[in-house]
C-alpha positions as CSV (number, residue, x, y, z in Angstrom):
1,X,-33.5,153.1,90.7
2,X,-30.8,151.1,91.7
3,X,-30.7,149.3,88.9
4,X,-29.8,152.8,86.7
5,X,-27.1,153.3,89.0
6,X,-25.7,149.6,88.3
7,X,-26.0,150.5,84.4
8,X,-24.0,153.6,84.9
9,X,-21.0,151.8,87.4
10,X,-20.9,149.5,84.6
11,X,-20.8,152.1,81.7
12,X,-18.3,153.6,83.6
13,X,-15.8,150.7,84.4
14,X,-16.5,149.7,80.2
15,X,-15.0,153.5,79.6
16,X,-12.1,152.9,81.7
17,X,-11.4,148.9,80.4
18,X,-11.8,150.5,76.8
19,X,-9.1,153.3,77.2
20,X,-6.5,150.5,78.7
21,X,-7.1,147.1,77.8
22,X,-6.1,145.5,74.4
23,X,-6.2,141.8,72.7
24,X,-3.6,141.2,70.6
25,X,-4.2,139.4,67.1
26,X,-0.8,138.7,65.4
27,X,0.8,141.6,66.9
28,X,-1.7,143.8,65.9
29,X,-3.4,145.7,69.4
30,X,-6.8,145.6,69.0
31,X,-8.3,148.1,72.2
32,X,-11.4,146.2,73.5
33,X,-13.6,148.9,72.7
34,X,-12.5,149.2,69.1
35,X,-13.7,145.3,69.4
36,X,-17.1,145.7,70.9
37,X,-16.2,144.0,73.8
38,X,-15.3,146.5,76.7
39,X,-19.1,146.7,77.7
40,X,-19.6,143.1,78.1
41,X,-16.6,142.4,79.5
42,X,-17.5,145.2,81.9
43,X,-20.9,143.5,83.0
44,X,-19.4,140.2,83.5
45,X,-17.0,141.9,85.6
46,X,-18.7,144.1,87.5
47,X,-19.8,141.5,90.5
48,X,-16.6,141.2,91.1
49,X,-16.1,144.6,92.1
50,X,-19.5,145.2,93.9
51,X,-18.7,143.0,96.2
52,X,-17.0,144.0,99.2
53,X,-14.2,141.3,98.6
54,X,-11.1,141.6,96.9
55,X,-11.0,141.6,93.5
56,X,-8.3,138.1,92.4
57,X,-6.7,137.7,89.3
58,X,-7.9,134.1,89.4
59,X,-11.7,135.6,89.5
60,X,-10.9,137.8,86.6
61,X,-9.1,135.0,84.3
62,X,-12.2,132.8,84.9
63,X,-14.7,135.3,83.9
64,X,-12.5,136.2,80.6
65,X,-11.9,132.3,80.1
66,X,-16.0,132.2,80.0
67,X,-16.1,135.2,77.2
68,X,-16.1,133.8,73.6
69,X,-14.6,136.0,71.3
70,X,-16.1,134.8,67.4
71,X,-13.5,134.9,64.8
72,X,-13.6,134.2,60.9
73,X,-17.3,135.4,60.8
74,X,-18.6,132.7,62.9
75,X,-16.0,129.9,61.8
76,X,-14.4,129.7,65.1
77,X,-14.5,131.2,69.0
78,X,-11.5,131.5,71.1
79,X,-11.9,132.6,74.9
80,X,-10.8,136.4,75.5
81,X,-8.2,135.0,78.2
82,X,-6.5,134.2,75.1
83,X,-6.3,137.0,73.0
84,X,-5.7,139.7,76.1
85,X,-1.9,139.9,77.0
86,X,-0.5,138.6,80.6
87,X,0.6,142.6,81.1
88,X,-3.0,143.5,80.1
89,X,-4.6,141.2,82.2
90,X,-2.6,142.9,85.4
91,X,-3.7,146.0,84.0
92,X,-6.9,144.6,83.7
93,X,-7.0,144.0,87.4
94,X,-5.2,147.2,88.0
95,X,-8.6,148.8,87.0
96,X,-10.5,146.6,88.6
97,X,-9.3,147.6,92.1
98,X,-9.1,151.2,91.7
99,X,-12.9,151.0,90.2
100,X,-14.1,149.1,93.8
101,X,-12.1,151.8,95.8
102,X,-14.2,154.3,94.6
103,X,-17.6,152.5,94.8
């Protein structure tokens, strides 16, 4: 049982990362759920928030340094720290906090 209630925390922070959090590809704002990527991002994250410590940006920029984004149909991956805005990245934490206050 508490593993359904872990799937649904970490459906919920994927909703809220999708509605806010963008890469950008040659100026062109790609939302991370338009890219398929707001739900994994969301389960590598969410250990960060269930934990009772802080969430740190240097936590977050690690975990999206370790998420490979494939390009070119395979030709090339590029880590999602890279494609995602400094401003998004904030927000990106932004999220993350609010999501562990309410856990």
């Amino acid at each position: 049982m508490a593993n359904s209630s872990n799937t649904e925390k970490i459906e919920a922070l994927a909703a809220q990362i999708a509605d806010r959090v963008y890469i950008d590809v040659a100026k062109w704002r790609l939302r991370l759920d338009d890219a398929h990527l707001h739900t994994l991002v969301a389960e590598q994250l969410y250990p960060l928030v269930s934990e009772n410590a802080a969430v740190n940006e240097s936590d977050v920029s690690q975990v999206l340094a370790g998420i490979n984004v494939t390009l070119g149909g395979g030709r090339r991956q590029i880590p999602l720290i890279d494609l995602i805005p400094t401003g998004e990245q904030m927000d990106l934490l932004r999220i993350l906090e609010e999501f562990q206050r309410e856990l």
